[in-house]
C-alpha angles and dihedrals in degrees: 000000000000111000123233100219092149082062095060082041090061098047104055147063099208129081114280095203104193124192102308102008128118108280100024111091093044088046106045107039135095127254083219111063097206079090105040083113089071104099116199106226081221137329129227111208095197125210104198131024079252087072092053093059089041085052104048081042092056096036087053097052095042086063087244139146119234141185132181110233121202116172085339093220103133115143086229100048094244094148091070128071143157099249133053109333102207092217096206097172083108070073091079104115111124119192116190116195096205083193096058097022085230117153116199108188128183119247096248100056120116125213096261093060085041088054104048088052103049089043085058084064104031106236140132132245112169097242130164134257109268131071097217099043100110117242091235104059091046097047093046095048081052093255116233107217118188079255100051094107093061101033099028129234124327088252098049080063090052114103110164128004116179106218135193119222144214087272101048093256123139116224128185106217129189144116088312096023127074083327094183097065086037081061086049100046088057105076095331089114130254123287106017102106112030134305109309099219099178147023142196130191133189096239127203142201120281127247130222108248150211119204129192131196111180124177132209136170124256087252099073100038089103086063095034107050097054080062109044087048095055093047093058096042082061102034119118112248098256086072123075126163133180105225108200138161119192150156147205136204103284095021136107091214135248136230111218148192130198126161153135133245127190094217137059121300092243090069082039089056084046092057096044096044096095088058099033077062104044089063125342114244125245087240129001132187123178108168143173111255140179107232086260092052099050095043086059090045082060089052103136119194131184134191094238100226120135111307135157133193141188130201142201135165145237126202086196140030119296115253123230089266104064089040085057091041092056095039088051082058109050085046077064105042107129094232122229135185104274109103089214085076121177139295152125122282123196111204115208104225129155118087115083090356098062089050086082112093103239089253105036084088130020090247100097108190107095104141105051132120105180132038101212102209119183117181134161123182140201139198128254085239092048115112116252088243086062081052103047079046097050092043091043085047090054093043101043086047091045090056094050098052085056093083084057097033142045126247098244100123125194109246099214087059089064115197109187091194101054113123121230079014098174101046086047095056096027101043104168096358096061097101093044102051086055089051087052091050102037073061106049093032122020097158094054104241090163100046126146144144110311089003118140 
């Protein structure tokens, strides 16, 4: 079948970037280069919500697939496709009612314009650590910020997205409107009812901050993480840390914490004390930060080469056991070229976030306290043998925590390989999101691997 790409031409006003044009490769990619083989057949980078509808219209009678793509950083590559990308990042305009402390946000915009707006009027929006990463995938995943203990998830702060569906229609949706696919926007995962065009979130003020970064070797890690966990477990809500150990090829490992906390770093120093004593870390800064400082402290920054993770979660601290089962594993990683390297992340959650009931929102996870991330990585010059290695070590890791953590597994850290990958995101929700969507689309126009 020829495709009628001067027709889509025609009916927008936005750019139509086909294979070797201006505009296609940096808005069509992945952020994740295990997909940079996917190859969009064009891209529409639309400049007004208009253009989405035209676009999903033209996609549909063409007999092609399409997906919006907003910072294209999921972990799965769902923002690719081989069929038409709708590029919304010409979406980027952000409105802040300092009245109200509302934030409407266009559906295009990425963290890091999020951020310098909000940093204008000094409020607060729990957000997540990178600057590309696009405000729509992360709201609609649910979108766990450093400060989401305190100020709950990105999408607890949504009040209102427009969307446009399978059939080109706009729909306000929010607690009064269309309140079913409100419900759904708010942790059912990106891409899955329609193009989420804007956003607007109830805002707050900011709070001055403490931050703490503290560095161990691998090897005390046995002596290090007991600890860690207990403290967070206890820890007031103002304090989150991300407890992590790792390793890359060439290297003996580290055990790390990083974390913020909305209060001074003398009250930071008071909750770390237990583990500051248990061993003293390699390095250790617990400083004194303004809210900005500390969101850019948080910064996280990855190479972007293939990478795949897989998550599960605890509801209380990990035994010895699991901390030696996953320390037997990263002494066995294979290795590959990619610096970031492999290891096991625990999350703090709890706090705000587990003051939702489980259902009030389509974000299930609501008794957690800690997120269990596992993630290797490899390099694009790395041998498909390195790759099979790296993806049988995660799995193989991923299985065996599952005698110490649940199955529930975080849809914005995508795994495509997850079994039973929608009951482990969904939970509960899970019927109800495929009524929703059996509703708004019940073609399946946005369609893709793991989608409702």
């Amino acid at each position: 079948m020829t495709i009628d790409w001067e027709s889509l031409r025609s009916q927008v006003d936005g750019r139509v970037s086909r294979p070797g044009e201006p505009g296609y490769e940096e808005n069509s990619t992945a952020f994740n280069k295990r997909y940079a083989g996917v190859r969009a057949a064009g891209v529409l980078s639309v400049a007004s919500v208009a253009d989405v509808a035209r676009g999903i219209a033209w996609a549909r009678s063409q007999g092609l697939p399409v997906v919006a793509r907003g910072g294209g950083h999921s972990y799965a590559g769902q923002a690719t496709t081989t069929g038409l990308v709708l590029d919304l990042h010409g979406l980027d305009a952000i409105t802040v009612d300092r009245g109200s402390e509302l934030v409407r946000v266009g559906g295009g915009v990425r963290a890091g314009q999020l951020y310098a707006e909000l940093q204008r009027h000094d409020l607060a929006v729990p957000l997540g650590n990178s600057n590309d990463v696009g405000i729509g995938g992360l709201t609609l995943g649910g979108g766990v910020a450093a400060v989401s203990r305190a100020f709950g998830l990105t999408c607890d702060a949504l009040v209102e997205t427009d969307i446009v569906l399978a059939d080109g229609t706009l729909v306000t949706c929010n607690e009064h409107e269309n309140s079913d696919l409100f419900w759904a926007s708010r942790g059912g995962g990106g891409g899955n009812f329609g193009v989420n065009t804007s956003f607007t979130f109830q805002a707050r003020p900011t709070v001055a901050s403490s931050t703490c970064l503290l560095l161990w070797p691998l090897t005390d890690a046995a002596a290090v993480l007991p600890v860690m966990q207990r403290i967070m477990r206890d820890a007031p809500n103002a304090f989150s840390a991300r407890i992590g150990f790792s390793r890359s090829s060439g290297d003996d490992g580290v055990v790390s914490v990083i974390g913020q906390h909305l209060g001074p770093a003398s009250e930071l120093r008071e909750l770390l004390a237990p583990v500051l004593s248990t061993v003293v870390p390699d390095r250790a800064e617990i400083e004194d930060r303004s809210y900005w400082e500390a969101k850019e402290f948080l910064h996280h920054e990855t190479s972007g080469d293939p990478f795949a993770v897989r998550t599960r979660t605890v509801t209380e601290p990990l035994p010895e056991d699991a901390v030696h089962t996953a320390l037997t594993f990263l002494a066995k990683w294979p290795g590959s070229g990619n610096p970031d390297g492999a290891g096991l992340a625990l999350f703090t959650w709890g706090g705000a976030i587990n003051k939702v009931p489980a259902t009030e929102t389509a974000f299930p996870h609501r008794d957690v306290l800690f997120l269990v991330s596992m993630d290797t990585s490899w390099s694009t010059e790395d041998s498909a043998e390195v790759r099979q290695a790296n993806l049988d070590w995660l799995t193989d890791l991923h299985a065996a925590m599952g005698e110490f953590a649940r199955d529930a597994s975080y849809v914005n850290f995508t795994d495509p390989d997850l079994p039973g990958a929608q009951a482990a995101y969904f939970g509960p929700n899970l019927d109800r999101l495929r009524q929703i969507k059996r509703r708004y689309d019940p073609d399946r126009v946005f369609t893709f691997p793991q989608g409702l």
